[in-house]
C-alpha positions as CSV (number, residue, x, y, z in Angstrom):
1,X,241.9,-48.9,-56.5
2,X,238.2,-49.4,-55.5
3,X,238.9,-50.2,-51.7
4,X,240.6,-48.6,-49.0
5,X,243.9,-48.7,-47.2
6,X,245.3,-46.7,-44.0
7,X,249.1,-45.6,-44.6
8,X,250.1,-47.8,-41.8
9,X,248.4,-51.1,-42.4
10,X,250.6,-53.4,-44.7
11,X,249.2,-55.2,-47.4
12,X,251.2,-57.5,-50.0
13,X,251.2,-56.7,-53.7
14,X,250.0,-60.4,-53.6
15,X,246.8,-60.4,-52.0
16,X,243.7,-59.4,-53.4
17,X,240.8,-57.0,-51.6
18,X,237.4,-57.0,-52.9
19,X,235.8,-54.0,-53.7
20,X,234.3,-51.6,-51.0
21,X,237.0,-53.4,-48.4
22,X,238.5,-51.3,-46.0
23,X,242.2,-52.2,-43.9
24,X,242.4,-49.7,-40.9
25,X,246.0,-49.1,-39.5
26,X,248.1,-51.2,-38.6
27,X,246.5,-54.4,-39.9
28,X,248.6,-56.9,-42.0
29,X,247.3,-59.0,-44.9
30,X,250.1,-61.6,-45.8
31,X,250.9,-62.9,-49.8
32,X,248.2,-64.6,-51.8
33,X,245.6,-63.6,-49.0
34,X,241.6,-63.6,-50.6
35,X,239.4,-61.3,-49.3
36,X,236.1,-60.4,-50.8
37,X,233.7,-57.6,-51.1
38,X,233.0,-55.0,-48.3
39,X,235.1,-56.5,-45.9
40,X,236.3,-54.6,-42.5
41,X,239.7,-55.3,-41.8
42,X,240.3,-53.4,-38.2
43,X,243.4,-51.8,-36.4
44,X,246.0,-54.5,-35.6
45,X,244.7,-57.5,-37.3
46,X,246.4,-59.9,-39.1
47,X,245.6,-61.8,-42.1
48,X,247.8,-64.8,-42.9
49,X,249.2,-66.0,-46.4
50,X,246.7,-67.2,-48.5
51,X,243.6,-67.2,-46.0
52,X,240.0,-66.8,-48.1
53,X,237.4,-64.3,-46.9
54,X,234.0,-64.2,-48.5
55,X,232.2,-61.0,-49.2
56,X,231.0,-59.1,-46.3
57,X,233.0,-60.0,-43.7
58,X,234.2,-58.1,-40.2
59,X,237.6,-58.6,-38.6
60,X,237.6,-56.7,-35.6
61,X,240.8,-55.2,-33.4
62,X,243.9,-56.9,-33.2
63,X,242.0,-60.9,-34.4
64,X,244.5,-62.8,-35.5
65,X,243.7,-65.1,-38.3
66,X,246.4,-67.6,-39.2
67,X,246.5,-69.3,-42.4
68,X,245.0,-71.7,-43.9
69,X,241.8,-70.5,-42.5
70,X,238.5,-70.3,-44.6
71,X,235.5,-67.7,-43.9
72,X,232.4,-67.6,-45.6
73,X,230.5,-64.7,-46.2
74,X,229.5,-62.3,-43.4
75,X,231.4,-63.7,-41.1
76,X,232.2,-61.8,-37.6
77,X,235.2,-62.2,-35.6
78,X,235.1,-60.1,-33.0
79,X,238.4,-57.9,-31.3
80,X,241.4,-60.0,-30.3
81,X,240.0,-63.5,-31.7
82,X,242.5,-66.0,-32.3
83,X,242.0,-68.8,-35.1
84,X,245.0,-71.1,-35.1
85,X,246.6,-73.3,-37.5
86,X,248.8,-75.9,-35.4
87,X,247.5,-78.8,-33.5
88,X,251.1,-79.7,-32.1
89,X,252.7,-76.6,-31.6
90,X,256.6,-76.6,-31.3
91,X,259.1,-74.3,-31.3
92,X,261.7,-76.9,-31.8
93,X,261.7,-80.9,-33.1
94,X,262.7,-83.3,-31.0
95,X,266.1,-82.8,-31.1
96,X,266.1,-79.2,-30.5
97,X,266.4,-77.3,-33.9
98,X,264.3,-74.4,-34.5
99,X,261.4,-75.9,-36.7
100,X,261.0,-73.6,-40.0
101,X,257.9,-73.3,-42.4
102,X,258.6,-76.3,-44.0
103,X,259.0,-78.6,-40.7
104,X,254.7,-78.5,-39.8
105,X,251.7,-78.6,-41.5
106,X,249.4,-75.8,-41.2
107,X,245.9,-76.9,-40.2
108,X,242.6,-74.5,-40.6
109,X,239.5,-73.3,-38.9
110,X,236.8,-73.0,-41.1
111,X,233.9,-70.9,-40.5
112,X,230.5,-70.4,-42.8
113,X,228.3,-68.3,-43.6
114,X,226.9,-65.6,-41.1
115,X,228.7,-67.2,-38.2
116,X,230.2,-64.6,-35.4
117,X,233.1,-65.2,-33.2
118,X,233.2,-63.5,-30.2
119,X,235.9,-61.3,-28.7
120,X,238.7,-63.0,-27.0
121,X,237.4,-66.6,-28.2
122,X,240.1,-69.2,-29.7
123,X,239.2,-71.3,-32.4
124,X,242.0,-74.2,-31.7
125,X,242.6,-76.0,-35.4
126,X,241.3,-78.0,-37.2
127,X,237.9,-77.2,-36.5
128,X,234.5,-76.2,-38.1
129,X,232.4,-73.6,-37.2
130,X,228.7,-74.3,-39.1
131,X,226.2,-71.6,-40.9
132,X,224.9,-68.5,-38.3
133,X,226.8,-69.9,-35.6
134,X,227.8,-67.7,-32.7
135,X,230.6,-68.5,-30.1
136,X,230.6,-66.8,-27.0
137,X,233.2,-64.3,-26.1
138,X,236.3,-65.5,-24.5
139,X,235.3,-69.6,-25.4
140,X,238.1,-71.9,-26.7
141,X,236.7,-74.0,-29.4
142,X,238.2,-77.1,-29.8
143,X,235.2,-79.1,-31.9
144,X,233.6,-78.4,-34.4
145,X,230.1,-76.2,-33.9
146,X,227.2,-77.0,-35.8
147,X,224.5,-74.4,-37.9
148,X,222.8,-72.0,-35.4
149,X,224.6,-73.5,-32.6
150,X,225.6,-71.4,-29.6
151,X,228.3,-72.2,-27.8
152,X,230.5,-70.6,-24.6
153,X,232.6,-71.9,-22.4
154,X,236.0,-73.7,-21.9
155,X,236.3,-75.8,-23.4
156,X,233.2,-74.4,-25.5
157,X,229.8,-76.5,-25.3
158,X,226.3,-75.9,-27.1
159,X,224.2,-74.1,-24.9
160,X,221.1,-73.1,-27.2
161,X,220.6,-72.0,-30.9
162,X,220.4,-69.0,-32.5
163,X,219.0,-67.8,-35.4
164,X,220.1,-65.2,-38.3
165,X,219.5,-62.3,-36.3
166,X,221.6,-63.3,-33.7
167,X,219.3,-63.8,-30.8
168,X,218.9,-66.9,-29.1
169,X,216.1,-69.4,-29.8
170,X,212.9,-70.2,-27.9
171,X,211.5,-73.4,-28.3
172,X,207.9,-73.2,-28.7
173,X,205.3,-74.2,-26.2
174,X,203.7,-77.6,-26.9
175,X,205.4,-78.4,-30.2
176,X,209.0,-80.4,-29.1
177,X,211.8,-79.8,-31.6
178,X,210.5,-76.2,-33.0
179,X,212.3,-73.3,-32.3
180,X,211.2,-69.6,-32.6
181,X,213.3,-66.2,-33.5
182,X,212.0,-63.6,-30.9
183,X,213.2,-60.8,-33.0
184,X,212.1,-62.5,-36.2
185,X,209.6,-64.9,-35.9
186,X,211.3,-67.1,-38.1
187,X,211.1,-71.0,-37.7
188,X,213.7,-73.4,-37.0
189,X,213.3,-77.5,-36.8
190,X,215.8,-79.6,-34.5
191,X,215.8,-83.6,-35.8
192,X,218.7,-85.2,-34.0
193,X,221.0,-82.3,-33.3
194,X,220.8,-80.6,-36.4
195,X,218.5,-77.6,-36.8
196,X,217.2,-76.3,-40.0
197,X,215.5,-73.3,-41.3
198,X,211.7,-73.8,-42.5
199,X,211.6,-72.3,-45.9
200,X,208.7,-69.4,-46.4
């Protein structure tokens, strides 16, 4: 086994951890679940059936993330993040029978590459959550978020962009639409509400 497993976490024979992964205690990683490379998995989370984690990613204390929900690589969800997977939620249908697996379809959150969740937020399905993203901690999402977006609140609006490194955006002085990495210097273009990197 090339990845690591606390004693008390439970893991189905089903589901498949990437190399270099570890699953601190008391996490639970449900049937057919995909996870990739290096992944964290941290006390308390959950990981439903057949969910599909890219290489690199970080599931902090106690998130819950509810199948069928997609992550890209790097991905951050911070401690007690919530991405859900009914629009509708019911207990019971109309006429008051408990509904069963087979009575609702699961919907999914979907985040990309390099995005970060923030603790406490809720990602309310289905939704999208676009490339080096970052939601605030404690938003509710209910839309989806495009690349480099930042977004807080409830219900969550764009306040700004970030870039890869996490910080937010300046736009620069003089030149509309451009929009500078303090950390990095890198260079980012807005056209119409989408941003996008300048290549080097």
């Amino acid at each position: 086994m090339n990845y690591r497993v606390q004693p008390s976490a439970q893991v189905d024979d089903s589901a498949e951890i990437g190399a270099g992964s570890s699953v601190w205690d008391l996490a639970q990683i449900r049937e057919n679940a995909r996870l990739g490379e290096g992944c964290v998995i941290g006390r308390g989370a959950y990981v439903g059936s057949g969910v599909r984690m890219g290489d690199n990613c970080k599931l902090q204390n106690h998130a819950l993330v509810y199948e069928p929900a997609e992550l890209g690589d790097g991905v951050f969800i911070g401690p007690a993040v919530v991405l859900t997977n009914d629009h509708n939620p019911r207990s019971v249908d109309p006429e008051g029978k408990q509904k069963r697996g087979g009575d609702w379809e699961a919907v999914g959150v979907r985040i990309a590459d390099g995005a970060s969740i923030g603790a406490r937020s809720v990602c309310v399905a289905p939704i999208s959550i676009g490339r080096w993203a970052m939601v605030a901690a404690g938003a509710v999402v209910t839309k989806d978020v495009p690349d480099f977006a930042l977004v807080m609140g409830v219900p969550a609006r764009q306040v700004g962009w970030v870039g890869r490194a996490g910080v937010r955006l300046v736009e620069r002085a003089g030149e509309p639409g451009v929009w500078e990495c303090p950390t990095t210097g890198a260079l980012y273009d807005e056209k119409e509400g989408v941003l996008t990197e300048r290549s080097v």
